[in-house]
C-alpha positions in Angstrom: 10.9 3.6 18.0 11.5 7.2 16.7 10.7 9.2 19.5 14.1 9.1 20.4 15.6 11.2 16.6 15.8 14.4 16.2 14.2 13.7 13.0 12.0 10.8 13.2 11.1 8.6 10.2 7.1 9.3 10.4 5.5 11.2 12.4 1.5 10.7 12.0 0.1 14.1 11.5 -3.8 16.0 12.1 -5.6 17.6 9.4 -7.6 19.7 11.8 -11.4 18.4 12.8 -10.3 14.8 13.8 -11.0 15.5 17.5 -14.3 17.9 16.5 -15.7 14.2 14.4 -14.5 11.8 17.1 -16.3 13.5 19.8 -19.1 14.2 17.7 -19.2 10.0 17.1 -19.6 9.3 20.8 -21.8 12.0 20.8 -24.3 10.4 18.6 -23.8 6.9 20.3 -22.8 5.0 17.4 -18.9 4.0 18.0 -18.9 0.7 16.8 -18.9 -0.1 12.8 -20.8 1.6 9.9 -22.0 4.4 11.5 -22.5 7.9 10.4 -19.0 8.7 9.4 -17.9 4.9 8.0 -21.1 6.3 5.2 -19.2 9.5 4.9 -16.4 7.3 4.2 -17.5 5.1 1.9 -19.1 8.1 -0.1 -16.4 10.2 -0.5 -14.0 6.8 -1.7 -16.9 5.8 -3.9 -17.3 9.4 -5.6 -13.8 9.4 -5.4 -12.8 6.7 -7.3 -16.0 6.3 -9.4 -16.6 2.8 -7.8 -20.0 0.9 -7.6 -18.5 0.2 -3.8 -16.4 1.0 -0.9 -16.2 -0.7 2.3 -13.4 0.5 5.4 -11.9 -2.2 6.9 -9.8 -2.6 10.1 -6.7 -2.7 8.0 -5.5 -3.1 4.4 -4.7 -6.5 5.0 -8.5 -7.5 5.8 -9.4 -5.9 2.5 -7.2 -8.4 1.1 -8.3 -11.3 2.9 -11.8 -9.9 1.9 -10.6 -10.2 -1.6 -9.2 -13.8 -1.1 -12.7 -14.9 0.2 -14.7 -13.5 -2.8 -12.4 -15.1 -5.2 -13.4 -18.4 -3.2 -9.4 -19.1 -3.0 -9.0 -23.0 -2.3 -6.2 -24.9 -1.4 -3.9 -25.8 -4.8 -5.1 -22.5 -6.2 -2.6 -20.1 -8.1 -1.8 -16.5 -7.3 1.1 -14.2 -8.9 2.5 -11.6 -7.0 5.3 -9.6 -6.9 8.4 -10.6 -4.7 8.8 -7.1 -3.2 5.9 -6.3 -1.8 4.4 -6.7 2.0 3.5 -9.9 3.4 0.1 -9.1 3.6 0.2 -9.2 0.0 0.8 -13.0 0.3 -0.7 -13.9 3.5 -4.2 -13.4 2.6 -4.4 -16.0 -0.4 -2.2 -18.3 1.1 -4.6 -18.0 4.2 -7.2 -19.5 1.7 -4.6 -22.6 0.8 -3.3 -20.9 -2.5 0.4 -21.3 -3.7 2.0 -18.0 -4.2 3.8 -17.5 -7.4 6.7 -14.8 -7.1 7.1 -12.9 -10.0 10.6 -10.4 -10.4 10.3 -6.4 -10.4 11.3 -4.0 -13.1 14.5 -2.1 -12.4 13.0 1.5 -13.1 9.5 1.5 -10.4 10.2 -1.7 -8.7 6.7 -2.7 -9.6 5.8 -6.1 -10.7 7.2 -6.8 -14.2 4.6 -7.3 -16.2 6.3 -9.3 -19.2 7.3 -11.9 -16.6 3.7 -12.5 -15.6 2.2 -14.5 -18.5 5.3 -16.9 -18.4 3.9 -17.6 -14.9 0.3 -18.5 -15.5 -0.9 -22.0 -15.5 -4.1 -23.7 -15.3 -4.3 -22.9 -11.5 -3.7 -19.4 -11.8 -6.9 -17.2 -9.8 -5.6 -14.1 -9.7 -2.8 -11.8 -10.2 -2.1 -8.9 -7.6 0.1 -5.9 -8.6 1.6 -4.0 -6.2 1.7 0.3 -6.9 4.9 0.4 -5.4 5.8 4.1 -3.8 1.8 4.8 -5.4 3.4 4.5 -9.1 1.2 2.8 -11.1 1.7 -1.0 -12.5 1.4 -1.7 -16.2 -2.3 -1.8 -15.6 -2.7 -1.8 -19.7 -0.7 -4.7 -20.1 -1.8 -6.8 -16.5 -5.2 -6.3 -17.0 -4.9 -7.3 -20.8 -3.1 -10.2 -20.1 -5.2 -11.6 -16.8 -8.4 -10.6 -19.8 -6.9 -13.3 -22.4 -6.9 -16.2 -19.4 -9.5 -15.3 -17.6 -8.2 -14.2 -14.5 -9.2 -11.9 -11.6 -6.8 -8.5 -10.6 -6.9 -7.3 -7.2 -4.7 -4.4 -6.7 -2.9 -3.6 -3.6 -3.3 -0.2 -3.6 -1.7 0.5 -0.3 0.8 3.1 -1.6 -1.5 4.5 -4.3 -4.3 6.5 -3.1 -5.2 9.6 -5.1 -2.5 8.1 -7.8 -3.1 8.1 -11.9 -1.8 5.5 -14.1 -2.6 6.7 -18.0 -5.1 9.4 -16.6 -6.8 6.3 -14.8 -7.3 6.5 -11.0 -5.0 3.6 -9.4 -7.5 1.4 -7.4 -10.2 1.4 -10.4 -8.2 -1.4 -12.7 -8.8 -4.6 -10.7 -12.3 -6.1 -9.9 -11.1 -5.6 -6.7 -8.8 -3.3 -4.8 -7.3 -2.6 -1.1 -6.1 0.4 0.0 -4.6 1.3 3.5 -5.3 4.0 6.1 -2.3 3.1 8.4 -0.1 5.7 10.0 2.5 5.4 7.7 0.0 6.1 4.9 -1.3 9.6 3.3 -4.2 10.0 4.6 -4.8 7.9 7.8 -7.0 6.5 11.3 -3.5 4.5 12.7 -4.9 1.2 11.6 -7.4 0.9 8.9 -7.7 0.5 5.3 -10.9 -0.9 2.3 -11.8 -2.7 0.0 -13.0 -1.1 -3.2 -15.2 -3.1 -5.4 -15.2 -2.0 -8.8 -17.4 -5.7 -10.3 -20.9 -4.6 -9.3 -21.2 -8.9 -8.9 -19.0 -8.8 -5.2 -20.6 -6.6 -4.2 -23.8 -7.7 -2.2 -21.5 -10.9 -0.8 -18.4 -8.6 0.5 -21.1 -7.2 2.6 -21.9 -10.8 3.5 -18.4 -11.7 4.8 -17.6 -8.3 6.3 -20.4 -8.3 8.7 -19.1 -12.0 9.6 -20.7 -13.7 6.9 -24.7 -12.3 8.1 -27.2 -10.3 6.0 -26.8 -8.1 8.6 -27.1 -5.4 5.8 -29.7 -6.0 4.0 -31.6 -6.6 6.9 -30.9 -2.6 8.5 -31.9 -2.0 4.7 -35.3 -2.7 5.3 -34.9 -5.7 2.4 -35.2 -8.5 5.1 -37.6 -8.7 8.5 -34.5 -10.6 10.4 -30.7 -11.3 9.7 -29.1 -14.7 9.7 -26.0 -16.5 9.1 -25.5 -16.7 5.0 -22.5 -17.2 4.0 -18.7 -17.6 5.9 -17.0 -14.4 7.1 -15.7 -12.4 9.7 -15.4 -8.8 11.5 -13.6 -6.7 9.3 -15.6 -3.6 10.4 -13.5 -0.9 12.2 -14.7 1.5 14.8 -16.8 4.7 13.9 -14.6 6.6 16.0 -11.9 5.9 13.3 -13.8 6.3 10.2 -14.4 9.8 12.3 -10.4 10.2 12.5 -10.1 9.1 8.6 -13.0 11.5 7.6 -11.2 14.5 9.0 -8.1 13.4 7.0 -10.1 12.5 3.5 -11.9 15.7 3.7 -8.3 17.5 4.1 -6.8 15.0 1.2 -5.7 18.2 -1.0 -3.8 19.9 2.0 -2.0 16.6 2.9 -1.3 15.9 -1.0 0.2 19.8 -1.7 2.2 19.1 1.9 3.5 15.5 0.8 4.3 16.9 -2.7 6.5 19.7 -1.1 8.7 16.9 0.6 8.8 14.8 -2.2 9.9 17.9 -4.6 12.4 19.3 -2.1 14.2 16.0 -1.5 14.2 15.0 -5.3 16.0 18.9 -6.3 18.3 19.0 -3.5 19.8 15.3 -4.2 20.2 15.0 -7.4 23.8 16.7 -7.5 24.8 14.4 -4.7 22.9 11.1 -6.5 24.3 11.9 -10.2 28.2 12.3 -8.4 28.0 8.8 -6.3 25.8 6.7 -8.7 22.7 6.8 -6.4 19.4 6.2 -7.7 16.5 8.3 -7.5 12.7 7.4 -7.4 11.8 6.9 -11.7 8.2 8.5 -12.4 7.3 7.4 -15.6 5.4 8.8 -18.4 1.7 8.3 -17.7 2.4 7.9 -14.0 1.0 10.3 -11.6 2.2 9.7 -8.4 0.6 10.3 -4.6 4.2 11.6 -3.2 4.0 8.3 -0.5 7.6 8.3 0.2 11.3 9.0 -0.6 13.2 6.2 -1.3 17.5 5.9 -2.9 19.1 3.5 -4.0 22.8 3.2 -2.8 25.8 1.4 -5.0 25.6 -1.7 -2.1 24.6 -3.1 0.8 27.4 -2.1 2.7 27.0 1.5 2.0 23.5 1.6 2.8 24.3 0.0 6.3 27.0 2.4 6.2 24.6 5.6 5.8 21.9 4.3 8.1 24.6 4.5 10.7 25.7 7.7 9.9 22.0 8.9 10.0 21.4 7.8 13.2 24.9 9.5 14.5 23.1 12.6 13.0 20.0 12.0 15.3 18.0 10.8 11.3 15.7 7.7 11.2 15.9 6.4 8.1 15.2 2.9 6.9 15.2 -0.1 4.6 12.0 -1.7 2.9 11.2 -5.2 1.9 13.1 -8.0 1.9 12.6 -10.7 -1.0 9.6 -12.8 0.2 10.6 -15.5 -2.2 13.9 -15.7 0.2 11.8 -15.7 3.6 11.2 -18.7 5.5 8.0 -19.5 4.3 8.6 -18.6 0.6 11.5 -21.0 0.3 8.7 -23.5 1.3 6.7 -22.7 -1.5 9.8 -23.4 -3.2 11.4 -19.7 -3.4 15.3 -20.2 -4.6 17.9 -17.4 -4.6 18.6 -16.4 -7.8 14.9 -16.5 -8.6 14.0 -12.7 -8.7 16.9 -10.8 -9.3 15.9 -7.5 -9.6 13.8 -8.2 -6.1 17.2 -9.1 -4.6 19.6 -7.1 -5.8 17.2 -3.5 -5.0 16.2 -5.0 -1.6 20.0 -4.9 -0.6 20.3 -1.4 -2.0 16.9 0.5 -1.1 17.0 3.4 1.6 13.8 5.2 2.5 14.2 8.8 3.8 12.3 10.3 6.5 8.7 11.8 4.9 5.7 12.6 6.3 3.3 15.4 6.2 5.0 17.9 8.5 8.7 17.5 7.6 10.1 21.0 7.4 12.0 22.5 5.1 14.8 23.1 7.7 14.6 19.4 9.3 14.5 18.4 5.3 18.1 20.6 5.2 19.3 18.3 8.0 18.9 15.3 6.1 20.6 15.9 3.0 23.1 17.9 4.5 23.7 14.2 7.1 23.6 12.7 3.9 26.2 14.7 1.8 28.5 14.8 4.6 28.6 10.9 4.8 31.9 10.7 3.8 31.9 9.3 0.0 34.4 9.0 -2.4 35.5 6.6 0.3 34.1 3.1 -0.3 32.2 0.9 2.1 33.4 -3.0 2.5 30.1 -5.3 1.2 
């Protein structure tokens, strides 16, 4: 879809050895799952985060599904969850039978808001799943405090939030359970991938279960078993060696990307802020205990119109850029769960309005330039019809 801009909205970008470890997988003759390098993998997430367990999956959205399954999700069960967020978010609990609950965003991260949340719990309620919008942390103080008083799980989505702190607390490490994604939009990435990080030492020996399709496949390679059977239900969640190989190469360069990432976070947030403060745009908020992962650029124009408007004029100027989520409480299938407009304001009124630049690792300074000079020359005071 971008080949065709000047300056493209992502562009997925090497770290340097992901060829050297690929070839070195085939190599060895292990390509499919949890070989050498999905261990290297899971290590360096687990020493990472200071987790009991990791465990790559073939996408983000499998960790959640993973998550859904260890819950033991059943039809008429409860889950909160932000509005603006990915469907994936969603999918994998209703997947189970569970009834989303949509719950509004605050104005300032666009993360869940968590005094909305408790208002929302009932007896049915399982879990509640925040979503690190941008990588800036929830109200993981709060969430977890309130899920604690009513005995509910957390699972974070952690797909943004990778190598982000919330209160000098790695994001990922709140939740008894946690996903993170390795897909190409992502920091650190294999195309398609993602895992689940376990931080209750009690899912751990069944996630194992259900992610080598529901067999004690790994207990028996363990030695702990003489054969391996059918246990429990599941499904094949394990991705190729050859991209844990990819991913490896990228984990092990995870302080290169970050000081890249954070150099096209920086230079975008200095050089717009004249332009923002002049036309009442708003700028990514980083609050006070939040330390983000530099995921991506996002503004927030006056209206709808004027964000169509600007997209436009990108585009004329050879610049991807593009919206983000729209209100899932407003999509087909949440209005069947009973999803009314009016119902998450905040959700509704920032999906109009939110415009996500062009960031990834390899954006130059010069191409950088080119978008907020496209941008400043948009055209404004004159006003856009809504």
């Amino acid at each position: 879809m971008s080949s065709s801009y000047r300056i493209p909205f992502n562009k997925p970008g090497l770290a340097g050895k992901e060829w050297l470890y690929v070839n070195q997988a085939i190599a060895d003759g292990h390509s499919s799952g949890d070989g050498a390098f999905t261990r290297k993998c899971h290590a360096f997430l687990e020493q990472l985060l200071g987790s009991p367990k990791a465990l790559l999956t073939t996408s983000c959205t499998h960790a959640l599904e993973m998550a859904a399954l260890l819950l033991d999700i059943h039809p008429g069960d409860e889950v909160i969850v932000p509005s603006f967020t990915f469907v994936s978010t969603v999918n994998a609990f209703v997947l189970r039978g569970a009834l989303p609950v949509f719950v509004d965003i605050r104005p300032d991260t666009l993360n869940v808001n968590e005094e909305l949340i408790e208002s929302a719990i009932t007896p049915r309620t399982k879990a509640i799943v925040p979503v690190h919008y941008a990588g800036v942390g929830c109200a993981m103080d709060r969430i977890c405090q309130i899920a604690a008083a009513s005995g509910i799980t957390v699972v974070e989505d952690n797909a943004h939030g990778l190598f982000a702190k919330y209160k000098g607390r790695k994001l990922g490490t709140f939740g008894d359970l946690a996903s993170q994604s390795f897909h190409e939009t992502k920091n650190v990435i294999c195309g398609e991938g993602g895992a689940l990080i376990i931080n209750n030492q009690r899912y751990v020996e069944r996630a194992e279960v259900i992610r080598e399709k529901g067999t004690n496949r790994g207990r028996f390679f363990r030695g702990e078993v003489d054969k391996y059977t059918w246990t429990d239900i599941g499904s094949s969640y394990l991705p190729s060696d050859l991209l844990a190989a990819f991913l490896f190469a990228q984990l092990e360069a995870h302080r290169e990307i970050q000081a890249k990432r954070k150099r096209v976070w920086e230079f975008y947030w200095e050089a717009l802020q004249p332009w923002a403060r002049k036309f009442g745009v708003g700028l990514p908020q980083i609050p006070e205990g939040c330390e983000q992962p530099y995921h991506m650029f996002y503004i927030l124009l006056p209206s709808l119109g004027e964000r169509t408007a600007l997209i436009n004029h990108l585009k004329s100027e050879g610049i991807l850029s593009v919206f983000h989520y729209l209100p899932l409480h407003l999509s087909d299938m949440g209005r069947k769960f009973g999803g009314r407009d009016g119902d998450c304001p905040v959700c509704e009124n920032v999906s109009d309005r939110l415009l996500r630049l062009p960031f990834y690792n390899d954006l130059s300074p010069d191409e950088q330039a080119s978008v907020v000079g496209a941008i400043e020359s948009f055209g404004w005071p004159r006003r856009v019809a809504t």
